[in-house]
C-alpha positions in Angstrom: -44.6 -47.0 22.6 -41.1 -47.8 22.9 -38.9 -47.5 26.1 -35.5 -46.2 26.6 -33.1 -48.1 28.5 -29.5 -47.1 29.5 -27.1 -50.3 29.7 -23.7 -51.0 30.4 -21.1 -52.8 28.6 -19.9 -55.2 31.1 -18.3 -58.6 31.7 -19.6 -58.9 35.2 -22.1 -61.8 35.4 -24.2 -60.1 37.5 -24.7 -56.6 36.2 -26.6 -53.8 37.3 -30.5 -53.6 36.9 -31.3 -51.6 33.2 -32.8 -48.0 34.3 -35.9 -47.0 32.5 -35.2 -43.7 31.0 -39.1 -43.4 29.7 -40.4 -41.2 32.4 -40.3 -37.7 31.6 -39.3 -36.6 35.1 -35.9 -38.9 34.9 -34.9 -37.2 31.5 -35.4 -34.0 33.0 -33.7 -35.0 35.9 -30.5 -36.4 33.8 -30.6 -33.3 31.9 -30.0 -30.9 34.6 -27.2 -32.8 35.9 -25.1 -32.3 32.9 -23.0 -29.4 32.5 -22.8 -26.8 30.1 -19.6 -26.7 27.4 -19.1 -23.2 26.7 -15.6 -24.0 25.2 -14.6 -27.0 22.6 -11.8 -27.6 24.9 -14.0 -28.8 27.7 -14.2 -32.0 25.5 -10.4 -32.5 25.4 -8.8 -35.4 27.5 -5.1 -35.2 27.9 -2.7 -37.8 27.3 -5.3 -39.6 25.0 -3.0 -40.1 22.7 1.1 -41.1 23.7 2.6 -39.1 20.7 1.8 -36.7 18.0 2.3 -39.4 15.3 -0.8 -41.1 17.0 -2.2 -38.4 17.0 -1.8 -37.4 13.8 -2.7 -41.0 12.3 -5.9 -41.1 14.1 -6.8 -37.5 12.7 -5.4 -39.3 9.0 -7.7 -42.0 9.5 -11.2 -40.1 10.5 -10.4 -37.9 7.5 -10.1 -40.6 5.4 -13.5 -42.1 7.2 -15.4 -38.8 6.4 -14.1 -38.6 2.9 -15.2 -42.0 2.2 -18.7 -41.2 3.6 -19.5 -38.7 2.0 -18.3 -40.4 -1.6 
């Protein structure tokens, strides 16, 4: 049986205990904490990118990565 841990990237020396995740009750738990996207714009974060152009090289670039995969 494997077990499911949620972990940090961190460059603190002395991080945080790892939280078992395998109980049933803490998924649960989790899952009713997280809200519900009724709209795709709940997953927008302004100012992500400075300028269009970034924008508009980073949309160039997954393109690119999805054409590539699926090749």
């Amino acid at each position: 049986m494997s077990v499911l841990k949620e972990a940090d990237v961190t460059s603190d020396p002395n991080p945080e205990p790892v939280r078992d995740l395998s109980s049933r009750n803490d998924i649960e738990a989790l899952r009713r904490t997280l809200p519900v996207v009724k709209d795709i714009k709940d997953y927008a974060v302004p100012g992500i990118f400075e300028t269009d152009e970034e924008l508009e090289d980073f949309q160039r670039m997954l393109e690119a990565d999805r054409q590539t995969s699926l090749a």
